[in-house]
N, C-alpha and C positions, 0 to 999 in steps of 0.2 A: 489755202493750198496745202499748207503743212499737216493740216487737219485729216484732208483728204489722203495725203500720204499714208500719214498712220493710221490710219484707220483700213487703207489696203493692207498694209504690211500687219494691221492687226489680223483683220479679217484670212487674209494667208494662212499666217500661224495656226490660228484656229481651226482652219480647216484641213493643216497636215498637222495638226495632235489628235483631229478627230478620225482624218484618215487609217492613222497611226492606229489608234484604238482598236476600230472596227478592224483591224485585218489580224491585230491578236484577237479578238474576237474569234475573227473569223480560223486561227491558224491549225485550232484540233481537227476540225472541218477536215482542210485541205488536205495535211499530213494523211488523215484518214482513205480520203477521197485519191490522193496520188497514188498512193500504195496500192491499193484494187485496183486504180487502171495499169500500174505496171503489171500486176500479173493476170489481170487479163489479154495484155496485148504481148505479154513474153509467153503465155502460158505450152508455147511447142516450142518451146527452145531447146536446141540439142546438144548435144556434146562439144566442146569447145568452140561455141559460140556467144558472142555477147549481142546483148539486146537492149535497144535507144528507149528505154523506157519512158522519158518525160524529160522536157525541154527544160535546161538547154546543156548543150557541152561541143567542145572542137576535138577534133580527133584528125591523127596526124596515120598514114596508111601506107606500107610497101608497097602498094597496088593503087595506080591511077583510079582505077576503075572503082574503089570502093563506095558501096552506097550507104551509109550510114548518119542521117542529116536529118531524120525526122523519128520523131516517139515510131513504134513498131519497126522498126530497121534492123538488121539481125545480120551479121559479121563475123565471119571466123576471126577466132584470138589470134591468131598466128601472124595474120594482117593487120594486126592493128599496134603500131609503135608505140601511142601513147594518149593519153583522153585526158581532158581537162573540165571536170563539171561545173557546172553555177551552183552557187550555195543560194539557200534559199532567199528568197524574194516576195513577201506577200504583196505587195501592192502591184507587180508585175505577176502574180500567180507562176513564177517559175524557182524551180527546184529540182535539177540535173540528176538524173538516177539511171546505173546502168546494172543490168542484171546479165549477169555469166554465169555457162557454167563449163569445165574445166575437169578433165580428164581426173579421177583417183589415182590412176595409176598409169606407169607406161606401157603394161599391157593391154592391149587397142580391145583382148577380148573379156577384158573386164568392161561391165555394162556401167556400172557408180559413177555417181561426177559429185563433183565438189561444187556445192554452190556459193556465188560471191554476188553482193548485192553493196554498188557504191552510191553516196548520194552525198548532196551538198559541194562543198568545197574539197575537191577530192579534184588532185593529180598525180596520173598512175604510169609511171613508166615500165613497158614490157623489157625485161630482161631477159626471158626464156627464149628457147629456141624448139622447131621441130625437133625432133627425136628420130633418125634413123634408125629402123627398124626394120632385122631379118628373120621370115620365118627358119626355127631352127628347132633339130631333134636328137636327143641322146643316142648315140649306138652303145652304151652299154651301160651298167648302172653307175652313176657317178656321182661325189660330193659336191655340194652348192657351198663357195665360201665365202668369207667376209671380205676378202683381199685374195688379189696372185699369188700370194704367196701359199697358201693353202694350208695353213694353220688353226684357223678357228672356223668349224662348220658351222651352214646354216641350217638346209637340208639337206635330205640325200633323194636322190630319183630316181626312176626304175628305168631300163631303157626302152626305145620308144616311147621317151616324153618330150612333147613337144609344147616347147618355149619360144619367147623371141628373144635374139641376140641385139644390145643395144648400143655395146662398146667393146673396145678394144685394150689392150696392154701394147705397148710401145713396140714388143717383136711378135707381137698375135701369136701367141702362145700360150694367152690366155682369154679368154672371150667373156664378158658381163653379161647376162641374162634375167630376164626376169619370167618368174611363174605365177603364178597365182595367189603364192603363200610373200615371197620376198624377191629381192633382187641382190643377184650374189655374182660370184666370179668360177667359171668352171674352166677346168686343160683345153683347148680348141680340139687337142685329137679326139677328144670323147664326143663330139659334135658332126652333126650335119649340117651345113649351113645353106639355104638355098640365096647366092646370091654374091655380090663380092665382097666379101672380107675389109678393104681398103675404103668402103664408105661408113663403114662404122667410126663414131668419133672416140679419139684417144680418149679416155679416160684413168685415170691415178684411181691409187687403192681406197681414198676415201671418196673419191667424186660423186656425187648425187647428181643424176641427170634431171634436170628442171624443163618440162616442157610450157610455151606458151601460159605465161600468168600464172606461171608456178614462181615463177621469181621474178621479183619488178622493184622499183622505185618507189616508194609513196610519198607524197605530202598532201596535207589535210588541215582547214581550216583549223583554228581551236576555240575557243567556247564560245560559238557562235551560233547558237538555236535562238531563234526569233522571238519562239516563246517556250512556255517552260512543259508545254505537251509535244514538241520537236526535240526531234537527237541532232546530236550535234553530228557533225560531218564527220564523214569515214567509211568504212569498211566491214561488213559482217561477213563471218565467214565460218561455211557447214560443210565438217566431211562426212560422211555417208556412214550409219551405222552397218558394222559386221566390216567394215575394209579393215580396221587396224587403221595406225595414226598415217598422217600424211604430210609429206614433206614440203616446205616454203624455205623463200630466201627473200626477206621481207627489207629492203635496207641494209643487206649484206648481215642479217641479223639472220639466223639460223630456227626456226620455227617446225616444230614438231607438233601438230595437230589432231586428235581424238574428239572434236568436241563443236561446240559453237562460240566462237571469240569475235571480239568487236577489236579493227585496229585502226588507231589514229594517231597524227604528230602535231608536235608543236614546235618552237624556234627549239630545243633543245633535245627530243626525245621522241622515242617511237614507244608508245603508248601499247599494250595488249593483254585485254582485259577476255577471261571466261564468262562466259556466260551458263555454259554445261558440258561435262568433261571436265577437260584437262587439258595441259600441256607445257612444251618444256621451251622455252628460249634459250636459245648459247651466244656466248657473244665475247669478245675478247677470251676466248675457254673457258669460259664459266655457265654452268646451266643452272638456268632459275626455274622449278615444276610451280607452277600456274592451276591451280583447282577451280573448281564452281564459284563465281561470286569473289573472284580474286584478280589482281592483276598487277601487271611489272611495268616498269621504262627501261628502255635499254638509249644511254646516251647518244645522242648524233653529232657530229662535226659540222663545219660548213656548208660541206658536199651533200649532206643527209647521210650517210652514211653511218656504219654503226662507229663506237670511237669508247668504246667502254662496255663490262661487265653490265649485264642487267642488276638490277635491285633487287630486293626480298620482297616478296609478295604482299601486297594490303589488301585490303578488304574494296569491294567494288560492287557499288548500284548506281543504276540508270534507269528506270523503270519506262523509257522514253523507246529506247530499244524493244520494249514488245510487240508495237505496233509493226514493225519492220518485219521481225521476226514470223509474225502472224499472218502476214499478207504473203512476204514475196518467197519464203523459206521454205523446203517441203518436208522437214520434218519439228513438228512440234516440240520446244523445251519441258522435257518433265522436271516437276519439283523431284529434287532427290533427297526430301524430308521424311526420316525415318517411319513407316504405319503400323502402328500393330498388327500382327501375325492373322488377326482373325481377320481384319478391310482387306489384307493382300488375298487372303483365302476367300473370301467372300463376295469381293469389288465392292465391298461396303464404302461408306461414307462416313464421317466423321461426326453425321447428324443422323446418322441409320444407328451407330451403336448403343444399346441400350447400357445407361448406366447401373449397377447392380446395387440395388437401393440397401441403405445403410439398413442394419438390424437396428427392433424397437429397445429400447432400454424398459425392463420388465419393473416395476415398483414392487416390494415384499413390506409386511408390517413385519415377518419375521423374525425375531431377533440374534447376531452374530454367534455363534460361539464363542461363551469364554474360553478364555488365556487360562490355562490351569498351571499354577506356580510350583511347583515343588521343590525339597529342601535335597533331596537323595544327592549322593556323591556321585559326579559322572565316573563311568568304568570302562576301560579300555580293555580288549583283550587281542595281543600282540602276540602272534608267532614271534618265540626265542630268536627265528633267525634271519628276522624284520628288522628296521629301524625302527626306531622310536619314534612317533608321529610328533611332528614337531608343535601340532596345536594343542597340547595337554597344557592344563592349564600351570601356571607356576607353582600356586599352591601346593598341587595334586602329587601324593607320592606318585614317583612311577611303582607300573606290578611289579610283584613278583615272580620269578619264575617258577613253572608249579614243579618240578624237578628239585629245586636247591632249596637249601637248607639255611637254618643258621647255625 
């Protein structure tokens, strides 16, 4: 009977190391395989909406009515409080991935969206809020400034330009706007506002307005890929070539965006690593700029929250991240490795350029020219109202002047 026992509890074992095996095996597969069904089944996703790309995650909703429960499910961000994905799974073939994408700007007539692709062990709490927003028009030409106060310009506009109005100053006497180039603060008199005034939200002289998953919570598995052709859990995230950088509030961590960054946490730190671009973290008032192939922590508290100065930048690869990148991303990462002048001119290749073959070394029986020695006095001849060259030899009288005498 004992025999029998172990020999199940052998047979068991055996058959979850074999399991085991076969699904790392199997894991480049899958990773491969999930990523094309997400963006096949996200592939009309629109402006501030997210999309249930692949099982499984809970999602928490302002709206009863939200349908968001199965892969292909598509959801305004606005609606959605908070998402909690599954980190991967090979032996249940599941692996939680949600694909958004997310206003560039708070101008509604800006077309750009920021694309955000989450997966694995990722929980995302939404922060951001709608953005009240008035169509509005200059009546005469006026400065765009940094603050009410009206001190440091941004732009200037011509009138009849028309902007949206997003915020207010505490006696609306001064109105926030955004155009196409920036978001700045203009006098309310210089404006036309179609609408009331009083629904615009207060906003302070440095306030960045965050819409819907422009500001949120994160937390994120840590080094937990399955196998070693899986990324580990997190967050990719792509602003839009030609917008200029884009603004986040990541963990109450301050994010300035140009580029493609991957961001993750762990019991201590919020992680956020370049991919291509740039970018600047702030955080206790310190900014750390973040290049290609670079990346910082910025400390977290209990709360998650930020709770310290970001770090100085190290060096950062994951090459696991391409696959993600490649599938669900719409804009491809270029290497930004310097080419010579003639491939950039050319579209050449780096096996197109013809190397310029070394010259032959000529053989001669010829014999060198002698060294011919002679015994003659070197001779200098020195304008009177020159220095003396200082390399005459010691020996060597200096000349004489041909003028003087003795």
């Amino acid at each position: 009977m004992i025999k029998i026992r172990f020999s199940i509890i052998t047979f068991g074992l055996l058959l979850m190391t074999a399991l085991v095996l076969r699904a790392q095996e199997d894991c480049p597969t899958f990773v491969q395989d999930t990523m094309q069904t997400v963006n096949q089944l996200c592939e009309t996703l629109g402006r501030d909406q997210a999309c249930y790309g692949n099982d499984r995650l809970e999602v928490t909703s302002s709206e009863d009515d939200l349908t968001f429960s199965v892969p292909g499910d598509v959801a305004d961000v606005g609606a959605i409080e908070s998402m909690r994905l599954a980190s991967m799974r090979l032996e249940d073939q599941v692996w939680g991935v949600v694909l958004m994408q997310v206003r560039a700007s708070i101008n509604p007539d800006m077309s750009e969206n920021v694309t955000m692709a989450l997966f694995g062990d990722v929980t995302i709490t939404n922060q951001g809020a709608p953005v009240v927003e008035l169509p509005t028009t200059t009546t005469s030409a006026v400065t765009v400034y940094t603050e009410p106060s009206g001190t440091v310009a941004v732009e200037s506009l011509t009138a009849g330009a028309a902007v949206r109005a997003n915020g207010r100053s505490e006696d609306n006497a001064w109105i926030r706007i955004a155009t196409e180039q920036s978001t700045g603060w203009v006098e309310a008199g210089a404006l036309q506002i179609e609408g009331d005034v009083s629904t615009l939200a207060l906003a302070g002289a440095n306030d960045v307005p965050y819409g819907p998953m422009q500001a949120f919570i994160l937390q994120t598995g840590g080094n937990d890929r399955p196998c070693a052709e899986a990324p580990n859990s997190g967050i990719l995230i792509q602003t839009p070539q030609g917008v200029g950088e884009i603004n986040f509030l990541i963990n109450e961590v301050e994010v300035r965006l140009g580029s493609t960054a991957f961001f993750s946490t762990n019991e201590r730190a919020l992680n956020v690593a370049v991919l291509e671009g740039h970018g600047e973290v702030t955080a206790d008032g310190e900014t750390e700029i973040v290049e290609t192939g670079e990346y910082t922590e910025v400390p977290l508290d209990e709360d998650g929250l930020a709770d310290g100065a970001p770090e100085e930048a190290e060096v950062f690869e994951d090459e696991t991240l391409d696959i993600v990148v490649e599938e669900v991303l719409p804009e491809e990462i270029v290497d930004e490795e310097v080419l010579p002048e003639e491939m950039i001119d050319d579209e050449a290749t780096p096996e197109s350029i013809e190397e310029e073959p070394t010259p032959d070394i000529v053989e001669t029986d010829e014999p060198l020219p002698d060294i011919v020695e002679t015994e003659e006095p070197l001779s200098y001849d020195v304008p009177p109202d020159e220095p003396f060259p200082d390399d005459v030899p010691a020996d060597e009288p200096p000349p004489a002047d041909e003028g003087s005498g003795d």
